[in-house]
N, C-alpha and C positions, 0 to 999 in steps of 0.2 A: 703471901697468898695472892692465887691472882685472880682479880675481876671479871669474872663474868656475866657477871649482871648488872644493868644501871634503870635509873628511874626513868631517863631519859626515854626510853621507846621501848615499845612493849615486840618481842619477836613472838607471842601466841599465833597461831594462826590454825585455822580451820581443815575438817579434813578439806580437799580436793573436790569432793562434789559438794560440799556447802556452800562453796564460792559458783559452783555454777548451778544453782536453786534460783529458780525464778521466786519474785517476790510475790507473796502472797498481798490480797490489796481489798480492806473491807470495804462495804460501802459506806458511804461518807454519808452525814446527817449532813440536812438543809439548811440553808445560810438564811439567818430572817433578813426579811425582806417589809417594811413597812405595809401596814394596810394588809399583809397576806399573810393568811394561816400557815406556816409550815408542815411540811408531809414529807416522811424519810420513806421512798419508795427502793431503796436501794441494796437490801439484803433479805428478800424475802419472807420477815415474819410478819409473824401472823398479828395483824394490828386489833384484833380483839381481846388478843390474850387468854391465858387459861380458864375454867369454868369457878364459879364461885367455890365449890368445894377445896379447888386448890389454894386459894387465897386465903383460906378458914385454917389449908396446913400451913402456911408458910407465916401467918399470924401471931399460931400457935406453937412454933417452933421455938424449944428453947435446951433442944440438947448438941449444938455445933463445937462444945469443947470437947466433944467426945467423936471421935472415929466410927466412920459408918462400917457397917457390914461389908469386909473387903471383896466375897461375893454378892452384895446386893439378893439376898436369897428370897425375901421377901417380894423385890421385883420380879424376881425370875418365878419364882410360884404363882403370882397376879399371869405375867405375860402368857407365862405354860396354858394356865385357864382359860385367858382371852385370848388365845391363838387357837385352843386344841392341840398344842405340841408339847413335849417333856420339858419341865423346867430345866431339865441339865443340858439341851441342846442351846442352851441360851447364854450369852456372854454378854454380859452391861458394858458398857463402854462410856466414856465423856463425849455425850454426840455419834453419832454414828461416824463422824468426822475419827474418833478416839477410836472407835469400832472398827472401823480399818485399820488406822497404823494399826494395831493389834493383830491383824489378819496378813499382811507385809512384815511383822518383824517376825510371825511364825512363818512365810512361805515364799518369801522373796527377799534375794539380798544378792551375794556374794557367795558362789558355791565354795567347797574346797579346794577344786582346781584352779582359783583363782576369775570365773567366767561372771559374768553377770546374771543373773536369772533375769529373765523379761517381764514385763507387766504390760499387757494390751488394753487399748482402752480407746473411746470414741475423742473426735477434739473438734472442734473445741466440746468439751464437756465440761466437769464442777472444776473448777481452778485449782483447788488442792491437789486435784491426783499428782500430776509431775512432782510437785513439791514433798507429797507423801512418797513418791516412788523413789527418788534422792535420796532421802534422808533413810531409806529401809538399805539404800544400796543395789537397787537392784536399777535395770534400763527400763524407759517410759517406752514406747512405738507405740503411736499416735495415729490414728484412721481417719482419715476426714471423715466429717458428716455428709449426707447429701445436702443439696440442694435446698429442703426443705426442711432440713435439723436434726435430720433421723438418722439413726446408725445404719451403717451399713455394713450387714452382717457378713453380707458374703466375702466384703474385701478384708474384714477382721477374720473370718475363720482362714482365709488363702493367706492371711502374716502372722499365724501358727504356729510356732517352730520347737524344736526341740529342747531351746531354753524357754521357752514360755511356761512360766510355772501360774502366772493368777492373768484372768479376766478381767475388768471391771464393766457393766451392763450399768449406764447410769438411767433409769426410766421413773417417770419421766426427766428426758434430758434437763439437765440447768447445765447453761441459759439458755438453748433452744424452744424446750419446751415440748416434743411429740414425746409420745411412752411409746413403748415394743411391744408389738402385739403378740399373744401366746404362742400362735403355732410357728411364728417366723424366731422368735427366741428357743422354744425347745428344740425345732429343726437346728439351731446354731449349736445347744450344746452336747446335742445327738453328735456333730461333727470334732469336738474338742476331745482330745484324748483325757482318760479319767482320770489322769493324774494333774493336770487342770484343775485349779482353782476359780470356778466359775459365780463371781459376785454380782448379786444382782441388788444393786443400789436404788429401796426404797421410799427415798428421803421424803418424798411428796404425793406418797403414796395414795394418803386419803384424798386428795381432790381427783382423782383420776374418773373420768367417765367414758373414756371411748368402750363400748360394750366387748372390744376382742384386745382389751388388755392385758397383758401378762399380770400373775399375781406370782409375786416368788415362792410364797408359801407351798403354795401346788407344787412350784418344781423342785425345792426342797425337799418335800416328803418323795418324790420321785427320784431323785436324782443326788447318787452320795457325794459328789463333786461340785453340788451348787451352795452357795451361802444367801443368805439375804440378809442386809445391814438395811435398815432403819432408827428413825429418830423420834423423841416425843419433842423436838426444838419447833414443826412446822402447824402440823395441824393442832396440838396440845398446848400449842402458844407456851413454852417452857424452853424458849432460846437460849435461857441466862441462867437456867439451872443446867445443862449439860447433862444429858440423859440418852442412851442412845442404846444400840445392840443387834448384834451377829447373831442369828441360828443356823444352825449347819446338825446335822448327822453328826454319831457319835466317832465314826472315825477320824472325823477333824476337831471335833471341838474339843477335847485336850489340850490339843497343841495351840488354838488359841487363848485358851485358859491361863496356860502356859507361860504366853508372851505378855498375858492381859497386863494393864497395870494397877496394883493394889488400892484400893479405895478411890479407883476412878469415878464411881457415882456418889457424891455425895445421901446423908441420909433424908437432910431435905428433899434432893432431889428426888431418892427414891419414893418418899412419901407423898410428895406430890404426883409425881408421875401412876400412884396407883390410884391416889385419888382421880385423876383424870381419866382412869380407866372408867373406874366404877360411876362415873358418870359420864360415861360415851353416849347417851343419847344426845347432851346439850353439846357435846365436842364437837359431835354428827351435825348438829343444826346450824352451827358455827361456821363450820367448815363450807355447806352447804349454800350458808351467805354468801360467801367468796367466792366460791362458783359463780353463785348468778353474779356475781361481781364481774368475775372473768367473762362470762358471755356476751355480759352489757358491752366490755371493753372491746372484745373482738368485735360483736355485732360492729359498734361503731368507728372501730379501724377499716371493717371491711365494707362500712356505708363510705368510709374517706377514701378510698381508693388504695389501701395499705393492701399489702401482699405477707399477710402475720402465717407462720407455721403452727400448726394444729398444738395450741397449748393445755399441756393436760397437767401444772403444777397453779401454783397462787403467781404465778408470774407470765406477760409476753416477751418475746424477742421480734427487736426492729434490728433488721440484715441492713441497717445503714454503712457500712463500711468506712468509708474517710470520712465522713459527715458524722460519727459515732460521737467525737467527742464534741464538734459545735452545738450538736439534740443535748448532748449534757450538760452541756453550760445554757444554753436556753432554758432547760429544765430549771435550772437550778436558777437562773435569773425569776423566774418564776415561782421559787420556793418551795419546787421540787429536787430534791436528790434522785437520781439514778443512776444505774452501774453501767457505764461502757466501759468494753471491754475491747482495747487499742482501737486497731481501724476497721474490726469486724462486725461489731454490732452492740446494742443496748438492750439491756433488761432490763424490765419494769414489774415492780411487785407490783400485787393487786392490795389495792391497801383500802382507806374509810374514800368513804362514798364521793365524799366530797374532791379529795386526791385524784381518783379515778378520773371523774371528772374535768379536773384542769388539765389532766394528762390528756383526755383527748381533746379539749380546746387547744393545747400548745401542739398538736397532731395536726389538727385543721389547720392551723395555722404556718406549716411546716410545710414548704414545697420543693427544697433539695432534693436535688438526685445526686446519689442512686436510693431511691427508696422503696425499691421491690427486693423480696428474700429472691 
């Protein structure tokens, strides 16, 4: 008999586009530092955490040997009610992170002619997309931001093409940080053809205050080729339950049904996540902290002479470019963590009061250039 296999070396190998997936890169917690508090400003959650209700289910949780509801039906009947939209337009997902692939493995891949389907999308934008768009199979094309962090619509709708089967709309942007404003997003997808998968990424939705921000939900009910993915990870402080979900019209949601994956929400999760509905007014108040969080933070980037783009998430963006990663290791000498990202620039969650604070004393004390967006 002859040998074809040995212990010696493994010949497995990956498909073709797994070897070329950029690496995903969380943010890293802060290195203690004597005498100094540490503060993990580096993945955007929410450092209050969920409202006491949630805490009273997660407490009280004692059915995890058993398999949750593989539709999540009791979320999706909460969300129907607290949206005003049909629980069946609703798909749970692990994260709105999980709620995409879901939406790429029903509409973007590898056609049968062997072609790629396209996926359009602002860049820098959330890190995962390219990563998500590889592993569905399909091509990422990339649009620069402007100058100030914002998509730009008109060069996304003129790289349109006949293989472009999904959208991605990330508002407000991570890590820049501006939202799409209504009329300039529905003008965009007034111009996409309707077979167009148009996602409108609500991941930070609830801190958003510019008064002419887009709300998906509106173009959703409008518009049978729009989606909106959102998460309870941001403002409902439920990062580490993985809770998340897609609504779309009934012509699409099938098919992401379809591709969902079975008992992606845990039952905890779901049970916490409707408790945190049903007490949205304290979620509201919460959230609302972190706002004036964020204002104080800009107010006082823009007393230091910072040049920050209009941030509408629990996080800023510093356009430091080749300086990105020495602001990081400052940070971090400091006993802050934050997230650069190569030589473009760093984000900074808005975290507890005190955090904020050393963030803008290590700002003040920061005079490298280039330090304008």
């Amino acid at each position: 008999m002859t040998e074809i296999n040995s212990p010696a070396k493994s010949a497995v190998r990956p498909r073709p586009a797994v070897d070329r997936l950029p690496k995903y890169v969380a943010g890293k917690p802060p290195v203690d530092i004597p005498g100094l508090e540490s503060f993990k400003l580096s993945s955007n959650e929410n450092p209050l955490g969920p409202v006491p209700a949630v805490m009273e289910v997660l407490r009280n949780a004692v059915d995890i040997h058993r398999y949750p509801d593989s539709g999540s039906a009791r979320l999706c009947a909460a969300l129907g009610e607290f949206l005003d939209v049909p629980a069946s337009d609703i798909v749970p997902g692990a994260g709105s992170l999980g709620a995409l692939n879901q939406i790429l493995a029903a509409f973007a891949g590898q056609n049968d002619n062997g072609v790629q389907d396209e996926v359009l999308y602002a860049w820098r934008s959330f890190e995962a997309y390219p990563i998500c768009v590889g592993l569905a199979g399909a091509k990422s094309v990339q649009i620069p931001v402007r100058a100030d962090g914002s998509h730009d619509l008109h060069a996304m709708a003129a790289a349109v093409t006949e293989n472009t089967k999904v959208v991605l709309l990330c508002t407000p942007n991570n890590p820049t940080g501006p939202a799409l404003g209504a009329a300039e997003t529905e003008e965009f997808i007034r111009t996409v053809p309707r077979d167009v998968v148009v996602v409108i990424d609500e991941a930070y939705q609830e801190f958003v205050r510019a008064g002419d921000a887009v709300n998906g939900v509106d173009l959703y009910r409008k518009y049978p080729n729009v989606m909106v993915l959102r998460t309870f990870s941001k403002a409902h402080g439920l990062a580490g339950l993985r809770v998340g979900y897609s609504l779309s019209q009934p012509e699409i949601t099938p098919h992401v049904r379809a591709a969902a994956t079975p008992f992606a929400v845990s039952g905890i999760g779901e049970s916490a996540a409707i408790a945190s509905m049903e007490n949205y007014s304290q979620v509201v108040e919460r959230v609302q902290s972190l706002v004036d969080e964020r204002n104080r933070v800009m107010a006082g980037l823009k007393d230091l002479g910072w040049d920050i783009p209009d941030a509408q998430g629990n996080f800023v963006w510093l356009a430091l470019g080749s300086n990105s990663q020495e602001f990081a290791a400052l940070a971090q000498s400091q006993a802050l963590s934050v997230r650069a990202f190569g030589d473009e620039g760093v984000r900074v969650s808005i975290g507890e009061v005190a955090a904020n604070t050393r963030f803008l004393e290590i700002c003040a004390s920061y005079t490298k250039e280039p330090r304008r967006s």
